[in-house]
N, C-alpha and C positions, 0 to 999 in steps of 0.2 A: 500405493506409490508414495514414498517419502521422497519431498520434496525440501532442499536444502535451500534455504534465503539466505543471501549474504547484505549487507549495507556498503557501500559505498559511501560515505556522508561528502567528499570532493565533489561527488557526481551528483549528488543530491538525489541517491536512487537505492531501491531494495531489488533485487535481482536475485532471479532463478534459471539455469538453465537444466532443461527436461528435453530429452529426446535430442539432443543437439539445439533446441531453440533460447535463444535469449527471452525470457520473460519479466515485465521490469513493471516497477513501481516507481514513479518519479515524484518529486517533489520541493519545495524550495523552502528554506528555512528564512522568516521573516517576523523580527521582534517575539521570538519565543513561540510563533506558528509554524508549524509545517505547512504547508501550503503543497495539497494534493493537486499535481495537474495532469499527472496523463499513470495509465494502467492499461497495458500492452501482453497479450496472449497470441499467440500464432492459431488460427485460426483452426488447424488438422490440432492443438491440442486444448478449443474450448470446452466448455461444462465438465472439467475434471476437477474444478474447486483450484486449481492454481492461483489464479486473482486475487482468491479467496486468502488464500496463503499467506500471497503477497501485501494485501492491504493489513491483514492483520498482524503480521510482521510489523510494519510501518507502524501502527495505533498502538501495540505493545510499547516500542521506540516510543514512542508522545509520553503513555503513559509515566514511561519510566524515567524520561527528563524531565519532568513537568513541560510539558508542551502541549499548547492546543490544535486544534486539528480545523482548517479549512479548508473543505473539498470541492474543487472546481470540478476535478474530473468524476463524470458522471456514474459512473463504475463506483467509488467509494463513497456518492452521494445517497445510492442506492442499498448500498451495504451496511451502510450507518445507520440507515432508516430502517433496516432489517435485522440492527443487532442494538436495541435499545440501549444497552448496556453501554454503549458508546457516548451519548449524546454529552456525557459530561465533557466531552472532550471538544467539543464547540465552540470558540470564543464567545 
């Protein structure tokens, strides 16, 4: 399944819609932080790696503005700690 992420930055959101469902990565930009707060999947399409998609979507965007990355939402706190490769992006 190819799954299309689009950015929003008004919204402060990365968003995919699969199957008809809105899937989104929210976030709030703050002194050159992203500030991760909510990752939303519709429930009939979890453990398809969507989220997955979505947060790295988002960490790609950090990397490539220089931005660092603070994850309140627990979803990307999880994900970070699972892709070491991340952790530079920590404030």
């Amino acid at each position: 399944m190819t799954i299309t992420v689009e950015h929003d930055p008004q919204r402060g959101r990365f968003h995919a819609t699969v199957q008809g469902q809105l899937c989104v990565c929210d976030y709030r930009l703050r002194d050159g932080v992203m500030v991760m707060t909510h990752t939303e999947v519709a429930p009939e399409l979890e453990g398809r790696g969507i989220a997955a998609v979505l947060v790295r979507a988002a960490l790609d965007h950090a990397t490539t503005h220089g931005l660092k990355v603070r994850p309140l939402c627990s979803y990307v706190t999880s994900y970070m700690r699972r892709h070491p490769e991340t952790q530079s992006l920590l404030p």
